[in-house]
C-alpha positions in Angstrom: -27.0 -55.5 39.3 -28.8 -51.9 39.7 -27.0 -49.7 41.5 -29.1 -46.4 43.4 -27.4 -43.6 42.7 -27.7 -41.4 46.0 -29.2 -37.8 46.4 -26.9 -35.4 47.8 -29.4 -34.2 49.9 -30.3 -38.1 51.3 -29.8 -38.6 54.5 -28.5 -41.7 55.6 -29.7 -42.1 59.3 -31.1 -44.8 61.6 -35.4 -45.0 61.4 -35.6 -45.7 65.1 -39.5 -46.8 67.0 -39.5 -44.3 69.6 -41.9 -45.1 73.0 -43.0 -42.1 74.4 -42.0 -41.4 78.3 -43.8 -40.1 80.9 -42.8 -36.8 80.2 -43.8 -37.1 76.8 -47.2 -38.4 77.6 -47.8 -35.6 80.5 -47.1 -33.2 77.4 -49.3 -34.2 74.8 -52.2 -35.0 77.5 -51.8 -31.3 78.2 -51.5 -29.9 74.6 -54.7 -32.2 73.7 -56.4 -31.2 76.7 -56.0 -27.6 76.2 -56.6 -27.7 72.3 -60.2 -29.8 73.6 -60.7 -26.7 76.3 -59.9 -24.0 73.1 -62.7 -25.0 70.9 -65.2 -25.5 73.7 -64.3 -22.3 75.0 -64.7 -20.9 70.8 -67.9 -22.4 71.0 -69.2 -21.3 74.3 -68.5 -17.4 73.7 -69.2 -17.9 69.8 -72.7 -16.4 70.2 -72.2 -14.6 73.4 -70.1 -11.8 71.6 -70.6 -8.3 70.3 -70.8 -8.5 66.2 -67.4 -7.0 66.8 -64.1 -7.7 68.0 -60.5 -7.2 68.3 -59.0 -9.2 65.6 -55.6 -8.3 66.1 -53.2 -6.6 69.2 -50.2 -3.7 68.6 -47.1 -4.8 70.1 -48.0 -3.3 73.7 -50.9 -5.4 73.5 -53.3 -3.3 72.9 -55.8 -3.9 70.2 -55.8 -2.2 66.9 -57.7 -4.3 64.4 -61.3 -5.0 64.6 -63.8 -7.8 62.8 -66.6 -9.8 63.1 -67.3 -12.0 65.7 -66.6 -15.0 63.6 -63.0 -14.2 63.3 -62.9 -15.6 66.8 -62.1 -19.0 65.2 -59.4 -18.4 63.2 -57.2 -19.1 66.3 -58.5 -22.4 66.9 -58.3 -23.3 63.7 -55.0 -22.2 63.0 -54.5 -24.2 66.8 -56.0 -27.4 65.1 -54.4 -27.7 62.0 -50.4 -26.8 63.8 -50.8 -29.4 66.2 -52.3 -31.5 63.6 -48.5 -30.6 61.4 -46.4 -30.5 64.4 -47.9 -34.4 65.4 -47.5 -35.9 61.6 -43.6 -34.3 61.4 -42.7 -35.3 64.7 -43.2 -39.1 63.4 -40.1 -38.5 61.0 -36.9 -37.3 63.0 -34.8 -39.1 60.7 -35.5 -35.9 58.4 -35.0 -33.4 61.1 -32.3 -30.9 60.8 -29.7 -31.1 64.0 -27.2 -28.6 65.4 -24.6 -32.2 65.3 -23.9 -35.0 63.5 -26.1 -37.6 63.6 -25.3 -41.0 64.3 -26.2 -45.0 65.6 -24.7 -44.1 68.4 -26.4 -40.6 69.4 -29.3 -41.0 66.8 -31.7 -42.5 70.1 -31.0 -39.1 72.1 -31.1 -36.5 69.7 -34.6 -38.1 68.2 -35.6 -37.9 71.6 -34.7 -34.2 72.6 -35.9 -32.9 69.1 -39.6 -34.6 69.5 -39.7 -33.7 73.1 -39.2 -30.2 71.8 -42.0 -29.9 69.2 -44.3 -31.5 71.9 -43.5 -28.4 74.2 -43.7 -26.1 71.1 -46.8 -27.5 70.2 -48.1 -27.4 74.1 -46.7 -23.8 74.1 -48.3 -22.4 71.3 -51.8 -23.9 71.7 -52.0 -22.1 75.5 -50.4 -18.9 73.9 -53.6 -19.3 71.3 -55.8 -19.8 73.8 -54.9 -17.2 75.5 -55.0 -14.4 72.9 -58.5 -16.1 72.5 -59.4 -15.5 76.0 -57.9 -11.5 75.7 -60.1 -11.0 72.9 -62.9 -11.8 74.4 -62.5 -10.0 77.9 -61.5 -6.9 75.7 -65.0 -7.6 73.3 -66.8 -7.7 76.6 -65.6 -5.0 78.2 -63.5 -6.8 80.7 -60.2 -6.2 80.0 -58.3 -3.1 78.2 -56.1 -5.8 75.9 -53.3 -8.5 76.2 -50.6 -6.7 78.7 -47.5 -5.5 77.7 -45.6 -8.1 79.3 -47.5 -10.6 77.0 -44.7 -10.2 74.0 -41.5 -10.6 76.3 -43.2 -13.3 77.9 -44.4 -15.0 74.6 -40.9 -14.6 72.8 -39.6 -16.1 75.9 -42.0 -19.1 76.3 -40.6 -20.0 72.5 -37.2 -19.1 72.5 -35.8 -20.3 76.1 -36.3 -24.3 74.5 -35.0 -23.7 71.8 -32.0 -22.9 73.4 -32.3 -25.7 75.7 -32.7 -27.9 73.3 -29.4 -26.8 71.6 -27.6 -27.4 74.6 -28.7 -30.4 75.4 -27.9 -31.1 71.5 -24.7 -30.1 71.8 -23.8 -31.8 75.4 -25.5 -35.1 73.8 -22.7 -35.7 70.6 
């Protein structure tokens, strides 16, 4: 009889089929809504641009890096291929990393908190692309003088308040 010797980096937890719920659904019908919305608002404005624009913005959200017009869809790209990641990882939270111990009996829950957060994340950071998209171009047309300086607090805020969630939750769900 062959034995398997075991990794010490293995983890031994339950592979569990996870249905999404109707918050779940809500959320990825939004993040795939708004991904759709991105690139047909890359394309629209694509041609309708100066041959230069702001390419990147200073921490008070003014801009302070200029390129070429195509450089407007590096966002959506980047957009694309995250939520592209974030969908193919979410499909293994047997491998995920958790503030507690996993187990049969907590396993169901903490899957489900930890793939309702990257759903949000994913939602989150496709609208914060977006909108940096949409900056850019107000500020390339003349329209606006730049993101805002609330846009940083705001943005560290939209990513961090889950995440601390989420640990709660964690931590209340042992």
């Amino acid at each position: 009889m062959l034995l398997r010797r075991r990794n010490k980096f293995e983890l031994n937890r339950p592979i569990i089929k996870l249905e999404m719920g109707p918050a779940d659904l809500i959320i990825e019908i939004l993040a795939i809504v708004s991904l759709l919305c991105f690139i047909g608002f890359t394309l629209y404005y694509a041609t309708r641009l100066p041959a230069t624009i702001p390419t990147h913005f200073d921490a008070s959200g003014n801009p302070d890096g200029y390129g070429g017009k195509s450089s407007l869809w590096m966002l959506p790209v980047i957009a694309l291929v995250v939520y592209g990641i974030i969908t193919l990882v979410s499909r293994i939270p047997e491998k995920f990393n958790y503030p507690v111990k996993i187990t049969p009996a907590n396993a169901r829950k903490q899957y489900i908190l930890s793939i309702r957060l990257l759903r949000y994340l994913k939602l989150a950071l496709v609208l914060m692309f977006f909108f940096i998209s949409y900056k850019t171009v107000m500020v390339a047309q003349g329209n606006s003088g730049g993101l805002g300086t609330w846009f940083l607090p705001v943005f560290i805020g939209v990513f961090l308040s889950p995440i601390i969630i989420y640990y709660i939750l964690a931590q209340q769900s042992r």
